[in-house]
C-alpha positions in Angstrom: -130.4 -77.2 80.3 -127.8 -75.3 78.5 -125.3 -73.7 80.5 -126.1 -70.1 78.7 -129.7 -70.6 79.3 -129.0 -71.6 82.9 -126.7 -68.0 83.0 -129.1 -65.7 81.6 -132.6 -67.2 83.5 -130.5 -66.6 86.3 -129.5 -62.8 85.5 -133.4 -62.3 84.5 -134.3 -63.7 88.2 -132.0 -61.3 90.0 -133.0 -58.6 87.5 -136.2 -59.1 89.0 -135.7 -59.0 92.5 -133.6 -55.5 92.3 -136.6 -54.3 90.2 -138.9 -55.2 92.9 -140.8 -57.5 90.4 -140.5 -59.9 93.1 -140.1 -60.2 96.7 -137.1 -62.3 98.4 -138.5 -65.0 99.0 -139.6 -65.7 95.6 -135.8 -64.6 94.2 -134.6 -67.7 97.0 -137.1 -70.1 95.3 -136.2 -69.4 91.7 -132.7 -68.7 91.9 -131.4 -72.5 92.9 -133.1 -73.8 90.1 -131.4 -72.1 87.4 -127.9 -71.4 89.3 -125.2 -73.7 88.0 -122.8 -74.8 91.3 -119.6 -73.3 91.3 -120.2 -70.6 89.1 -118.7 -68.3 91.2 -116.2 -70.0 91.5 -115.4 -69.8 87.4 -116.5 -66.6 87.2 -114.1 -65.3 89.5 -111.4 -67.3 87.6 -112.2 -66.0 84.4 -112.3 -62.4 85.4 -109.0 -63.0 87.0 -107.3 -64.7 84.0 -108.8 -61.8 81.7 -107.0 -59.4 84.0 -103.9 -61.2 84.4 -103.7 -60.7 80.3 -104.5 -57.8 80.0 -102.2 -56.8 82.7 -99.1 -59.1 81.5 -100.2 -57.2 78.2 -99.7 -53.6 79.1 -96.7 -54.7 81.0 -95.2 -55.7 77.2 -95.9 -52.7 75.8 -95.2 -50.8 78.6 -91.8 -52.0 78.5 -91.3 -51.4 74.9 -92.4 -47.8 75.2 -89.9 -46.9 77.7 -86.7 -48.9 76.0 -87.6 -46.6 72.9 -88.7 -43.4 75.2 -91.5 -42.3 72.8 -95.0 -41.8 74.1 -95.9 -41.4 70.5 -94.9 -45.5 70.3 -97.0 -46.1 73.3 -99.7 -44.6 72.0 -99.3 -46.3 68.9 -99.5 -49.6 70.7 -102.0 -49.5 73.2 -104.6 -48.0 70.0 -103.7 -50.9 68.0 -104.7 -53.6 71.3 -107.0 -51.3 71.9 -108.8 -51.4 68.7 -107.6 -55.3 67.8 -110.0 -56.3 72.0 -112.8 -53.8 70.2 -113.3 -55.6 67.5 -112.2 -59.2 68.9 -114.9 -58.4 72.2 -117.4 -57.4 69.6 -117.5 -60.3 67.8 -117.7 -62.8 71.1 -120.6 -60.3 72.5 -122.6 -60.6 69.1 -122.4 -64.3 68.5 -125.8 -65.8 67.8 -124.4 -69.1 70.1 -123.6 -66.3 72.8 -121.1 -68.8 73.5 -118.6 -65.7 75.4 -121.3 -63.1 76.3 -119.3 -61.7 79.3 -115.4 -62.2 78.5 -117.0 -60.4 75.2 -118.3 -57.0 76.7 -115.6 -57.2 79.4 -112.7 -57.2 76.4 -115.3 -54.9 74.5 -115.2 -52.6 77.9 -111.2 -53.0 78.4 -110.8 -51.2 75.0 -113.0 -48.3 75.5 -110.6 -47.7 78.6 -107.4 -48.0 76.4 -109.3 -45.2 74.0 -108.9 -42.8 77.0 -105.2 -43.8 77.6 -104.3 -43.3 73.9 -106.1 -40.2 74.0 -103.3 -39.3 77.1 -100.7 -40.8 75.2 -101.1 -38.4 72.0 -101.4 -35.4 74.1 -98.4 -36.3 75.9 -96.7 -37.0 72.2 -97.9 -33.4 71.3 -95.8 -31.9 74.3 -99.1 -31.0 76.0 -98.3 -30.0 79.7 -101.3 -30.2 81.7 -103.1 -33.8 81.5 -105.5 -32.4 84.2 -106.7 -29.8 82.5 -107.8 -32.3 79.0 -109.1 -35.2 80.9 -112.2 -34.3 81.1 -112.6 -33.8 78.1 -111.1 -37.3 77.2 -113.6 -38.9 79.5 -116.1 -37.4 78.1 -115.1 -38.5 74.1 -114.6 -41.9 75.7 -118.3 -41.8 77.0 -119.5 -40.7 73.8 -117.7 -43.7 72.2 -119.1 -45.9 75.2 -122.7 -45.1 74.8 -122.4 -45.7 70.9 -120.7 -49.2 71.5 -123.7 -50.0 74.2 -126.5 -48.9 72.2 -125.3 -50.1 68.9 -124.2 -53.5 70.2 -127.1 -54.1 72.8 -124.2 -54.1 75.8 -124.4 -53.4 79.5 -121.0 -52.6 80.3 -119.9 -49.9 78.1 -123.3 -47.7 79.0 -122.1 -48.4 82.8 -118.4 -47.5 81.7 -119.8 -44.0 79.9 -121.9 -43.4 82.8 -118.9 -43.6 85.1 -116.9 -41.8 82.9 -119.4 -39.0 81.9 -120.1 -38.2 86.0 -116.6 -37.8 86.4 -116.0 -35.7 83.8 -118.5 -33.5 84.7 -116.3 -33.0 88.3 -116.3 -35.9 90.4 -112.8 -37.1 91.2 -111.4 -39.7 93.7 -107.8 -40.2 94.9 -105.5 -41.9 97.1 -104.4 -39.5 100.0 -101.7 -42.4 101.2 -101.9 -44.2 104.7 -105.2 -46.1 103.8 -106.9 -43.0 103.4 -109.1 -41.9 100.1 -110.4 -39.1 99.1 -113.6 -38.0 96.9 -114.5 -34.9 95.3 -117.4 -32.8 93.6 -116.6 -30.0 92.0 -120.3 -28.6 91.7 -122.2 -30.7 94.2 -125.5 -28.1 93.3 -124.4 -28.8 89.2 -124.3 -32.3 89.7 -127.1 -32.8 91.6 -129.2 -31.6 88.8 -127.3 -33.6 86.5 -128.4 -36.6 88.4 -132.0 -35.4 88.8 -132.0 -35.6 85.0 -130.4 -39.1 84.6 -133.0 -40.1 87.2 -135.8 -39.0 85.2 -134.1 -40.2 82.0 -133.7 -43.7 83.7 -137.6 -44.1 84.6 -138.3 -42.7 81.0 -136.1 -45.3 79.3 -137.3 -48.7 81.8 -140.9 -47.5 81.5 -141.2 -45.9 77.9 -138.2 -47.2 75.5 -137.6 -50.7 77.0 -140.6 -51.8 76.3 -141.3 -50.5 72.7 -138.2 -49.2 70.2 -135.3 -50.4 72.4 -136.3 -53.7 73.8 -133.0 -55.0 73.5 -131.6 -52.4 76.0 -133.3 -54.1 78.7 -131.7 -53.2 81.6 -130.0 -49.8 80.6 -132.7 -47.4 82.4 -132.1 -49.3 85.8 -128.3 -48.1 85.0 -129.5 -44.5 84.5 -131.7 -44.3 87.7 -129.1 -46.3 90.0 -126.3 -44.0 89.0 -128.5 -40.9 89.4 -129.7 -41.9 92.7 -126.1 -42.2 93.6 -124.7 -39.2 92.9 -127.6 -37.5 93.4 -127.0 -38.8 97.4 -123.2 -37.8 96.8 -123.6 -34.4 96.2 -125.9 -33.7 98.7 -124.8 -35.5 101.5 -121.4 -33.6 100.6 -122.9 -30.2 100.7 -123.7 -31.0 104.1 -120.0 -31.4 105.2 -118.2 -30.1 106.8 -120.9 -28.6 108.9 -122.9 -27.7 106.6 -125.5 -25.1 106.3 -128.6 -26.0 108.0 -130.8 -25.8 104.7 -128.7 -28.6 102.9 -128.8 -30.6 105.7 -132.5 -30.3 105.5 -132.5 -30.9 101.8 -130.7 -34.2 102.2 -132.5 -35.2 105.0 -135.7 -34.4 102.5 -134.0 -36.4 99.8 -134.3 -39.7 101.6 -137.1 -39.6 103.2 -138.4 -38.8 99.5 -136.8 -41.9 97.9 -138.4 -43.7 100.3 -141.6 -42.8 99.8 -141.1 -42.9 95.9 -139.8 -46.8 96.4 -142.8 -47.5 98.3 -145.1 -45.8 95.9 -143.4 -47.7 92.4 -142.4 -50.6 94.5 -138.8 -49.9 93.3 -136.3 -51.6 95.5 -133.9 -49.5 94.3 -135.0 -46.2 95.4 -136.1 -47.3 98.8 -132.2 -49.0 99.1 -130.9 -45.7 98.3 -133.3 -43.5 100.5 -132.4 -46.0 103.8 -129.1 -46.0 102.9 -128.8 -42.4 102.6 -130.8 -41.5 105.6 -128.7 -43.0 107.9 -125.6 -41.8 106.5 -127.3 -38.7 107.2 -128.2 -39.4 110.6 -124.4 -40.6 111.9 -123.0 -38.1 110.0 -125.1 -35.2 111.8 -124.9 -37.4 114.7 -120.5 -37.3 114.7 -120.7 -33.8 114.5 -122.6 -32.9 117.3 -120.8 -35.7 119.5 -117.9 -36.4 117.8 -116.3 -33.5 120.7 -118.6 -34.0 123.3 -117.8 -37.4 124.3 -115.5 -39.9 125.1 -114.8 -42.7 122.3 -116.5 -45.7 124.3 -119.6 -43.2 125.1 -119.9 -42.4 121.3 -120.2 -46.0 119.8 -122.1 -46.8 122.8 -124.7 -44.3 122.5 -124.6 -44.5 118.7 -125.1 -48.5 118.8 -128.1 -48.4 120.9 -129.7 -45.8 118.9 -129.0 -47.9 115.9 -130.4 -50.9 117.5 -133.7 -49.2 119.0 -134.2 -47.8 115.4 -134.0 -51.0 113.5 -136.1 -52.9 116.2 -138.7 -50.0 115.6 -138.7 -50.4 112.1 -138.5 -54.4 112.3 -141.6 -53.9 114.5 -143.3 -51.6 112.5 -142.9 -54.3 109.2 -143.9 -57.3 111.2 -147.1 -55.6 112.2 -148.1 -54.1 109.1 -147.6 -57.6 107.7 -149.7 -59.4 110.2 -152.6 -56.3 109.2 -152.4 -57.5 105.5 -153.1 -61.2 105.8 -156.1 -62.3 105.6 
């Protein structure tokens, strides 16, 4: 069997599994069949090679930008690499052989990203002042240009690369507060909430309406849609609940994922039961450190919180063994 053939049965199998099409065991029966040994291995080493170049590669022109001191230049050259891995990545991702499928969307994927830093570079050549205040609106023209690249080309990685960018252009930012320490940020947790609701909704509609008829191609693009809905869906309600929030968003989140899990269990969707667990017990810790957090001494805390965590899972463990036993015959 073809190495390709051996790659993409392989993605269909795991596909299936996170779709719930199938249950685990049947995803540990399939899947060492079709998976080639060591291809993790070369994976791994051809993602790092692709980023070494590409690294060693903005290192060159970085260099040449700032012996000239014009951002106009650097602009000028990261468009040009930019738009030379666009059309390169596009023509390794549309081979008939797919002979490069992935190093084709990644390079396809790394130019979309050097669209928004040319986008920075020409406002910064224009003498604009205030990068903070365009960048959303450069994430979101880079979206635009991702989700035309995915749908046009039938790719996976741009639509995941506009998604990303069109959530955080829309007010969701991340940064490094320094001593190991991160930081995230919603602008409007309520605005983005309802965003998500919608990409939710427009997920199910593409997997269960679109996939299968017009846009067979895009297999795989709704379950991008619905997993980055149900994620920042979680985010911006779980962060409406902090710090101490009001007792109505608490209950609203606490709502949420007991609601994806019921939804998961009704569809069979994997997906949204991961989320709603998940979720739910971020919830539950988090409601739990507040109440405690004060109250007790460290040892007590993780103590307490461990055996809780223990007797739950042993519950539900119990409860999934048992309903088991009732359905076999």
């Amino acid at each position: 069997m073809r190495p390709i053939t051996r790659d993409l049965l392989t993605r269909e199998v795991i596909d299936w599994h996170q779709q719930g099409l199938i249950d685990r065991p049947l995803l540990e029966v399939l899947l060492p069949r079709y998976e080639t040994r060591g291809r993790f291995l070369a994976a791994l080493l051809k993602w790092l090679g692709l980023f070494a170049i590409f690294q060693l590669g903005l290192a060159v022109l970085s260099f040449i930008a700032i012996v000239a001191q014009s951002a106009l230049l650097a602009a000028l050259l990261l468009g040009g690499v930019g738009a030379g891995l666009w059309l390169f990545g596009v023509r390794l991702a549309t081979d008939p052989q797919q002979r490069h499928p992935f190093s084709g969307a990644a390079l396809v994927t790394i130019s979309l990203m050097a669209a928004f830093g040319t986008m920075l570079l020409l406002y910064t050549a224009a003498n604009g002042h205030d990068p903070e205040r365009v960048a959303p609106l450069f994430l979101t023209l880079t979206g635009v240009l991702s989700t035309v690249t995915a749908y046009r080309y039938h790719l996976r990685w741009p639509l995941l690369l506009a998604l990303l960018l069109f959530f955080h252009g829309l007010g969701a930012w991340h940064a490094y507060g320094g001593h190991g320490a991160y930081f995230a940020h919603i602008q409007d947790e309520r605005l983005m909430a309802l965003v998500a609701l919608a990409t939710i909704a427009l997920g199910l509609w593409h997997e269960q309406r679109l996939e299968p008829g017009p846009l067979w191609r895009c297999t795989g693009f709704g379950g991008l849609y619905l997993i980055f809905g149900l994620l920042y869906l979680n985010l911006s309600l779980w962060f409406l609940t902090l710090p101490d929030g009001p007792l109505q968003w608490v209950l609203v989140f606490t709502a949420a994922g007991i609601a994806q899990i019921v939804v998961g269990a009704w569809l069979h969707d994997a997906r949204f039961t991961g989320f709603g667990i998940v979720f739910l017990a971020i919830d539950l810790y988090t409601r739990y450190f507040e109440r405690f957090w004060d109250q007790l001494s460290l040892g007590s805390f993780f103590l307490i919180g461990g055996a809780l965590a223990m007797l739950i899972g042993y519950a539900c463990e119990y409860r999934s063994q048992a309903h088991a036993s009732e359905q076999t015959p």
